[in-house]
C-alpha positions as a LaTeX table, in Angstrom:
\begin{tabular}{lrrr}
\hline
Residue & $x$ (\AA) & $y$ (\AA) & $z$ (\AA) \\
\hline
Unk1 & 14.35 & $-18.20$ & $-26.13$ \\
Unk2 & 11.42 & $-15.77$ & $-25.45$ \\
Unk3 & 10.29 & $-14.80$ & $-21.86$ \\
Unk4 & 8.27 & $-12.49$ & $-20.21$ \\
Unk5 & 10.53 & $-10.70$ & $-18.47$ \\
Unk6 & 9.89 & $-7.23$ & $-20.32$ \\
Unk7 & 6.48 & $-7.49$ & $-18.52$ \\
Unk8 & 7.68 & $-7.68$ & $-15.05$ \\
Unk9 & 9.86 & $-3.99$ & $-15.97$ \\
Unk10 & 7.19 & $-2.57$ & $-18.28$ \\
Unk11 & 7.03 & 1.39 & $-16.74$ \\
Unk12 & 3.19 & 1.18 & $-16.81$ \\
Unk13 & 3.13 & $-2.56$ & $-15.03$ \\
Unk14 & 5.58 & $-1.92$ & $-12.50$ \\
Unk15 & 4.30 & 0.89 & $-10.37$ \\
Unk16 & 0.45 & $-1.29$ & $-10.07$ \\
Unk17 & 2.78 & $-4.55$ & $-9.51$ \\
Unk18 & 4.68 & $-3.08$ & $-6.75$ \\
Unk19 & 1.63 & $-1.23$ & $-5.12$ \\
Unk20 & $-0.16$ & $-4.75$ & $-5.47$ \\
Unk21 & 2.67 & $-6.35$ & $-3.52$ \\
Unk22 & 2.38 & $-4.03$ & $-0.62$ \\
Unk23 & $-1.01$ & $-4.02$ & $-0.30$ \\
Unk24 & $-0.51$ & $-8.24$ & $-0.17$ \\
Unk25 & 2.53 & $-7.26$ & 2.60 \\
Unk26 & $-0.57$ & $-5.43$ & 4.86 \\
Unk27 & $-2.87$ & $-8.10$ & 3.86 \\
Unk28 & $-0.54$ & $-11.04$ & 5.01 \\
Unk29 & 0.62 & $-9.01$ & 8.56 \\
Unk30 & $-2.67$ & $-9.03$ & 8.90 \\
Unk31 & $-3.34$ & $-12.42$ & 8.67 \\
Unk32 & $-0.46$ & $-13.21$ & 10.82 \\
Unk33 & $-1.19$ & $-11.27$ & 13.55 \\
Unk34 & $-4.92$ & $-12.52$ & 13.54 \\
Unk35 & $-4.26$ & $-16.17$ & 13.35 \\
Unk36 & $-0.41$ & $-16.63$ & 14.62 \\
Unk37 & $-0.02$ & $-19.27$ & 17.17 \\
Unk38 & 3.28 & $-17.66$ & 17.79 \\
Unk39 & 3.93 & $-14.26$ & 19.48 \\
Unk40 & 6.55 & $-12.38$ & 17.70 \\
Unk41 & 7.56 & $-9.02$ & 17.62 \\
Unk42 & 9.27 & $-9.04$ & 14.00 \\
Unk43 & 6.08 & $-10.16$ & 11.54 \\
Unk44 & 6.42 & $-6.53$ & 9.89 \\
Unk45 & 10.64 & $-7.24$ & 9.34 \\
Unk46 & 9.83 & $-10.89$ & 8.63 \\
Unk47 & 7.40 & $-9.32$ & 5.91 \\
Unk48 & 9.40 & $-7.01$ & 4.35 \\
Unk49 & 12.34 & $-8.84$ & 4.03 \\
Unk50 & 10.67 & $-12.07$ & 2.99 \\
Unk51 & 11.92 & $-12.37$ & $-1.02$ \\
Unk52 & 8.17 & $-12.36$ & $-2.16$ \\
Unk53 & 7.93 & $-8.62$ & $-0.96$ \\
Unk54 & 11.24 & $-7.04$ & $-0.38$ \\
Unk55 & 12.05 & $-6.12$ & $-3.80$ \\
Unk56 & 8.41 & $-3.89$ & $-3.81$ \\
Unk57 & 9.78 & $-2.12$ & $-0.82$ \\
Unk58 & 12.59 & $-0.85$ & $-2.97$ \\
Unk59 & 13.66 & 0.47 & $-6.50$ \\
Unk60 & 14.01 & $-3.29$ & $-7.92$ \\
Unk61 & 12.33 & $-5.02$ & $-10.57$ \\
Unk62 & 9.92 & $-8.10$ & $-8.84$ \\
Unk63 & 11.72 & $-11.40$ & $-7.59$ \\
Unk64 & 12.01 & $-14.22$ & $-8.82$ \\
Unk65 & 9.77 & $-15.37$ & $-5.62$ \\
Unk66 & 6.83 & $-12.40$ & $-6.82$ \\
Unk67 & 6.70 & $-13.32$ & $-10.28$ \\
Unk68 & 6.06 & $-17.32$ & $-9.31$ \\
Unk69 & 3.45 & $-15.76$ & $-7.18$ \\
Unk70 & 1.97 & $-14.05$ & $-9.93$ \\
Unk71 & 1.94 & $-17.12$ & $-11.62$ \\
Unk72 & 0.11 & $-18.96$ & $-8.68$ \\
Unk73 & 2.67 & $-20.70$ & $-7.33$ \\
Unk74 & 3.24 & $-20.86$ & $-3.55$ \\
Unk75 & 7.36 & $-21.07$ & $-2.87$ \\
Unk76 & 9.48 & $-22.43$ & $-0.38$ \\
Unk77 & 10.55 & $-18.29$ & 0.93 \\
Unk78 & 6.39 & $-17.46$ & 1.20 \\
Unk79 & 5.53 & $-20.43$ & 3.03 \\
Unk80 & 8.40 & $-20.08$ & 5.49 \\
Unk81 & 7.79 & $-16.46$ & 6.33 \\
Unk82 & 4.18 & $-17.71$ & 7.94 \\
Unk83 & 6.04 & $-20.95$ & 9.76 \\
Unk84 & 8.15 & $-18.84$ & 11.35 \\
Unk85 & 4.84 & $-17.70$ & 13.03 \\
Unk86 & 3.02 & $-20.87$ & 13.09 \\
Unk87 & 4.00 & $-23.88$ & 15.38 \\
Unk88 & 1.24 & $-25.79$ & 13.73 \\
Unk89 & 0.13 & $-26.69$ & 10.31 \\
Unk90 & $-2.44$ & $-23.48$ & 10.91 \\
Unk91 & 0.11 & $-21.50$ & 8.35 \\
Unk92 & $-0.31$ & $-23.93$ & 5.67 \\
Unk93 & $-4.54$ & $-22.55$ & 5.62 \\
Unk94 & $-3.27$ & $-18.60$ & 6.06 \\
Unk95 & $-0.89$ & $-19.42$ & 3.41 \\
Unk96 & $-3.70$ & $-20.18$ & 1.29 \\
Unk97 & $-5.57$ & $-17.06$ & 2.33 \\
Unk98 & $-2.99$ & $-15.36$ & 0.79 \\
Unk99 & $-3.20$ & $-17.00$ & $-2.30$ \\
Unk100 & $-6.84$ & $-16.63$ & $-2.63$ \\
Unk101 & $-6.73$ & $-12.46$ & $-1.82$ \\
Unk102 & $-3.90$ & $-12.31$ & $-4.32$ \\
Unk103 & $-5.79$ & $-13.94$ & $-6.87$ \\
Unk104 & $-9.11$ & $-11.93$ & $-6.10$ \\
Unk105 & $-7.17$ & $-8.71$ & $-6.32$ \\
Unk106 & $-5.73$ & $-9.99$ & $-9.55$ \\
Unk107 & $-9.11$ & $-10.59$ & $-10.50$ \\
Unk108 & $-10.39$ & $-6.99$ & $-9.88$ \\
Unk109 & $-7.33$ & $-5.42$ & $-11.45$ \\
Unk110 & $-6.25$ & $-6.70$ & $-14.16$ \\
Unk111 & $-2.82$ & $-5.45$ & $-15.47$ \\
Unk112 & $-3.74$ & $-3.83$ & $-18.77$ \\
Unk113 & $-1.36$ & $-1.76$ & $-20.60$ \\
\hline
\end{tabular}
């Protein structure tokens, strides 16, 4: 069976993939912080522990939760990382806001090897 997975380790991908993911980690505390109905005081360890992002704030190739991301899917661990900080279905729309930078930004840099 053939996959993709030598893309998601590729030396040259990697380093933009990973930078891509943090920048999406600042984008979504962002978002958070500006539209929570919630106050916390852990959206930042929330963030970086979430599976779409913790594996770009370490040496490890992208999760399983980043690479359906990349492939425009919304999971079950990114869409609980804005309930937590939601009481209403607000998240659901800042969920999408993700979505949509992510898939400008993919958009405006391509991966090209």
């Amino acid at each position: 069976m053939e996959t993709n997975h030598h893309i998601w380790r590729c030396p040259v991908i990697l380093p933009r993939l990973r930078a891509a993911f943090l920048q999406l980690a600042i984008e979504a505390d962002k978002i958070i912080r500006r539209d929570a109905d919630k106050l916390s005081s852990c959206i930042t360890d929330s963030i970086a522990y979430a599976d779409t992002f913790s594996w770009a704030y370490k040496d490890l190739p992208p999760s399983n939760e980043a690479i359906l991301l990349i492939r425009s899917y919304i999971t079950h661990s990114l869409f609980g990382m804005f309930r937590v900080h939601f009481s209403t279905n607000s998240g659901a729309t800042s969920v999408n806001g993700i979505h949509a930078y992510f898939a400008d930004y993919h958009q405006d840099h391509r991966l090209e090897t």
